[in-house]
N, C-alpha and C positions, 0 to 999 in steps of 0.2 A: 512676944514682941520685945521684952524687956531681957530676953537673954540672947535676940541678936541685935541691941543694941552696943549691951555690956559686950558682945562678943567683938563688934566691930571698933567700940573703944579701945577692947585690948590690943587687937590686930596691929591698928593706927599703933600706939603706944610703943609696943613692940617692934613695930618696925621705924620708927622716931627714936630709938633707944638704941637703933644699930643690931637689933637683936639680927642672927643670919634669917634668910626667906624661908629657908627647910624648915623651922617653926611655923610661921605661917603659913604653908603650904599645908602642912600639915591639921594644923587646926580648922582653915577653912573644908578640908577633906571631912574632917570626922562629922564639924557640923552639917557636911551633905548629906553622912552616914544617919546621922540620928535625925534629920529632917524626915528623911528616907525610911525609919523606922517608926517614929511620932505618926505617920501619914498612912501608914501602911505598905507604905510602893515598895517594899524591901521587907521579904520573908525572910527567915532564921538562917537558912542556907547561905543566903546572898551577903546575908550579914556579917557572915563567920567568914567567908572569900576575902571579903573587901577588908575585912580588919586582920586578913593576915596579909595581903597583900600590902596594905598599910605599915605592918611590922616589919615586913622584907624594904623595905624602901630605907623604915629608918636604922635597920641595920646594915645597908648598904651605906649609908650617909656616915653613920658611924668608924665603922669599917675603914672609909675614904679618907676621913677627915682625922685616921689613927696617927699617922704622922705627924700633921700637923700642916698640911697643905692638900687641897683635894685639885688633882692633877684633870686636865681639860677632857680627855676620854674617860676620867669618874664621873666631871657634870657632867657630861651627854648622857652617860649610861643613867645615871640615877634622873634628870632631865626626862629620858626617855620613859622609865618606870613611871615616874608623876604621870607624867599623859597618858600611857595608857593605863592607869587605875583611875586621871577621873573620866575616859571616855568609856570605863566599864563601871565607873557609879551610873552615868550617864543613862547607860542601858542598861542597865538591873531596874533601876527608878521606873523608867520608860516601857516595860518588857509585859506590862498587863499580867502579871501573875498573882497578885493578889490586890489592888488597887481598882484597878478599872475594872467596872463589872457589867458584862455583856447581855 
């Protein structure tokens, strides 16, 4: 309870402070990942997926913003990767593999 308050203080702060949303974006991702792992709803496999997938995003971001401007076809592209990795947290979480038990 006390580290998704602190988490959602930082969020707030962060994003009050101008920080960009690709931080945030990011950090509300990981705390799905480790909700997902604390809970069980997310095996070793799924685990290692989603946090490389997680990595390829921010080196996409990275990569974009090398210039010094991230051009309107980088946000869509990198836009599009956020959604689909959190509609594959989504269903890893959701998938009854090791959670739900029948």
């Amino acid at each position: 309870m006390k580290k998704n308050i602190l988490l959602g203080l930082s969020i707030a702060l962060l994003t009050m402070a101008g920080i960009s949303a690709q931080y945030v974006h990011k950090a509300h991702d990981v705390q799905r990942i480790r909700h997902g792992i604390r809970t069980g709803e997310l095996n070793r496999t799924e685990v290692r997926e989603l946090r490389r997938e997680n990595k390829k995003i921010m080196i996409a971001k990275q990569r974009a913003s090398a210039d010094g401007k991230i051009t309107r076809k980088e946000a869509r592209r990198i836009s599009k990767m956020e959604r689909k990795l959190d509609r594959t947290i989504y269903s890893q979480k959701h998938d009854c593999q090791r959670a739900c038990r029948r």
